[in-house]
N, C-alpha and C positions, 0 to 999 in steps of 0.2 A: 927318831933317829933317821939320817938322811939316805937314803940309797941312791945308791948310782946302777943303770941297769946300761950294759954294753949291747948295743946290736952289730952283729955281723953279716956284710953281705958279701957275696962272694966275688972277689977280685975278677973276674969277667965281665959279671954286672956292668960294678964301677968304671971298669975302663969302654966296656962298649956305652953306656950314659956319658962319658966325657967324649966320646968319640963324636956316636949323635949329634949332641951338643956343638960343637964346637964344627961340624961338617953343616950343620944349620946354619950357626953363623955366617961358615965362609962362604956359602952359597951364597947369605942373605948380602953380606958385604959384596962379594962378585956382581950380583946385581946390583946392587945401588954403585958400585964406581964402573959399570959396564955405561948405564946409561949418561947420555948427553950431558954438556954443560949447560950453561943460561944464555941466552941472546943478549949482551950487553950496548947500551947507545941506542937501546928505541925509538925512532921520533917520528912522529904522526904530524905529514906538510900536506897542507892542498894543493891541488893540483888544477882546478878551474869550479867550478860553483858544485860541482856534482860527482867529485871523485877527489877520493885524499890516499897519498902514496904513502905507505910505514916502511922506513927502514930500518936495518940494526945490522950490529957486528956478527962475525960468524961465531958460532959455538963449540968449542971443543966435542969432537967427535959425533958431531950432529951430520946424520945424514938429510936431512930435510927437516922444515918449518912448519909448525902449525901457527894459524895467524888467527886469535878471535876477538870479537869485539865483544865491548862492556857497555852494556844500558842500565840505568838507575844505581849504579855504583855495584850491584850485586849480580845482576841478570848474564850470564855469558855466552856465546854462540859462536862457534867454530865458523869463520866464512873460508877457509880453505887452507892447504896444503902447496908448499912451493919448495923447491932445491934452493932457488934465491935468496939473494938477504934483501929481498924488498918485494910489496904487494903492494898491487892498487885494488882500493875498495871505490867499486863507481854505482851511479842511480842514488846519488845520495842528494838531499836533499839541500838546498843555497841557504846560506848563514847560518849551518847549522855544527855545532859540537860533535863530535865522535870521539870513543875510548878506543883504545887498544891495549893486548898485551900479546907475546909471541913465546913459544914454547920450541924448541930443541924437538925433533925423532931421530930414535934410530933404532935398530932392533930389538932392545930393550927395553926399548917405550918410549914414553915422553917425559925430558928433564922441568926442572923449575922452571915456573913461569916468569919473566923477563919484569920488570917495572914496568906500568902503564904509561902511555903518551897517550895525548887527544891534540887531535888539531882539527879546527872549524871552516867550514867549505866556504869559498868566495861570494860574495852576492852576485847572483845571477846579470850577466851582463845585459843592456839594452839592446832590443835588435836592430840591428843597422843594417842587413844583409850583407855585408863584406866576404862572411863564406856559409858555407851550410851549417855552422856551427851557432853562427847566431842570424839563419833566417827569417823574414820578418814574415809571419802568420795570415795568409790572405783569408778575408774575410766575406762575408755575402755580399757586405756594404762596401765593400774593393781597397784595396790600397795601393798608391801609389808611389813609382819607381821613376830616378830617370841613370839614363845612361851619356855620358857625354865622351866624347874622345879622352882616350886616357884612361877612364873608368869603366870599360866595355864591356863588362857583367855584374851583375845583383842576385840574392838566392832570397826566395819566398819558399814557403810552407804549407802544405796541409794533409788536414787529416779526413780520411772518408773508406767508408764501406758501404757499397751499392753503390746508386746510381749518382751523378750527379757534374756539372758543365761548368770548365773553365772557361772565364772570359779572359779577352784582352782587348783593353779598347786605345787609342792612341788620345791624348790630351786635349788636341780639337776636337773631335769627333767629326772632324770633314776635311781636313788636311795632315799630309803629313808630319806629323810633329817628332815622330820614332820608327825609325827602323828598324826592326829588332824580328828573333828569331828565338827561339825558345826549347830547352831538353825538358823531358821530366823524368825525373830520375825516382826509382824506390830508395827506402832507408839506408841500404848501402851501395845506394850514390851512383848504382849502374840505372842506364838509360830501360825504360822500361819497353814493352809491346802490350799494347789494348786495345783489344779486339782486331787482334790481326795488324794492327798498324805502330809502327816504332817512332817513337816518342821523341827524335831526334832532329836539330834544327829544322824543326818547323817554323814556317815563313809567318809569322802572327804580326807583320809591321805595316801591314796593308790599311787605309784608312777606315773609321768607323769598325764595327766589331768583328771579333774574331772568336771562333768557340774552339773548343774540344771538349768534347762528352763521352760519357764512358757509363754502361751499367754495371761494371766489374771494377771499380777501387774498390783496394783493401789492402787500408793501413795508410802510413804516412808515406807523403810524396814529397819529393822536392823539385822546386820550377827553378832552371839555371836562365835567366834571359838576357840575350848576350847582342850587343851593337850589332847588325848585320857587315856594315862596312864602315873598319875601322878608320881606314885609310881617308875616305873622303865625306863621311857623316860627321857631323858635329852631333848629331844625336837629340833628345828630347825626352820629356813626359809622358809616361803611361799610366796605366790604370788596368789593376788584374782583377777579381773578384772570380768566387768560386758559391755554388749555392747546387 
């Protein structure tokens, strides 16, 4: 024969267990529609061989951006935090692939993550010397520049820590062939002081060789060598080498 057995629990119970309950919920909902929307329109453009710029649309209630990248489809790495709707990622590598994907913050954390974009860096451009951006690498075995009216600066490069002597030799090597004068600048392009002496139009257009020697480089330089007189040089041939 079947029994039925009634259990009683006391009506406080039951209403403080639906209360709980349902006060978990609305918390649990309060947060999840407190936080952020999705970055919608991702897209990952290059920007020169070594930096690619990510944009995207703003996010509902997003106080700021987290931006990370994606390696091997899985691997992910936060490269930073912006108010913006756009990051550049630069020191990247020329003809190369990169992922992205972009996340919502705001004081409830971080929303969904955004769709991936990848966009691939430029091949690295040849150096011509045109600006510091693509200057041409002087070498022990020297490279040669010329300047001609019209054209009245070239940017070379190098690199050194300790000691060690710029030349400049003009293309004769016993006649005037370049008149020219020379800055050297550090990485960000201001004129540098070594060893007491500043680095700025120096007169290096004088026939046969010209040095500057230094036992204190450190790091990369740049050599800006500029027509001395524009006006009535037609200009000429040089030759730098650095060792």
């Amino acid at each position: 024969m079947k029994r039925n057995f009634l259990v009683r629990v006391g009506s406080s119970l039951v209403v403080g267990l639906i209360a709980l309950i349902m006060f978990g919920c609305e918390e649990f909902i309060r947060e999840i529609a407190s936080r952020p929307g999705t970055p919608l329109f991702v897209v990952a453009a290059p920007v020169s061989s070594t930096s690619i710029t990510i944009t995207w649309l703003s996010a509902y209630g997003a106080e700021s951006y987290n931006v990370y990248s994606i390696t091997g489809g899985s691997s992910i790495s936060k490269l930073g935090n912006t108010k913006e709707t756009s990051y550049t990622h630069e020191g990247l590598t020329p003809e190369t692939a990169y992922t992205y994907h972009v996340r919502a913050v705001n004081s409830s954390g971080e929303g969904e993550a955004s769709t991936s974009s990848t966009g691939t860096t430029f091949a690295a451009a040849a150096a011509n010397g045109k600006t510091a951006d693509d200057a041409i690498t002087i070498t022990a075995g020297g490279v040669t520049g010329t300047l001609l009216r019209g054209s009245s600066e070239q940017w070379f490069t190098f690199t050194k820590t300790g000691s060690g002597t710029l030349s400049v030799q003009d293309s004769g090597n016993s006649t005037y062939t370049a008149n020219i004068v020379i800055d050297i600048l550090d990485s960000s392009q201001e004129v540098v002081t070594i060893d007491g002496r500043k680095a700025e139009d120096l007169d290096m257009g004088r026939k046969n060789l010209n040095t500057f020697s230094s036992n204190n480089w450190s790091g990369t330089y740049y050599v800006l060598v500029k027509l001395y007189d524009t006006d009535s040089l037609t200009g000429g041939t040089f030759r730098l080498s650095f060792e």
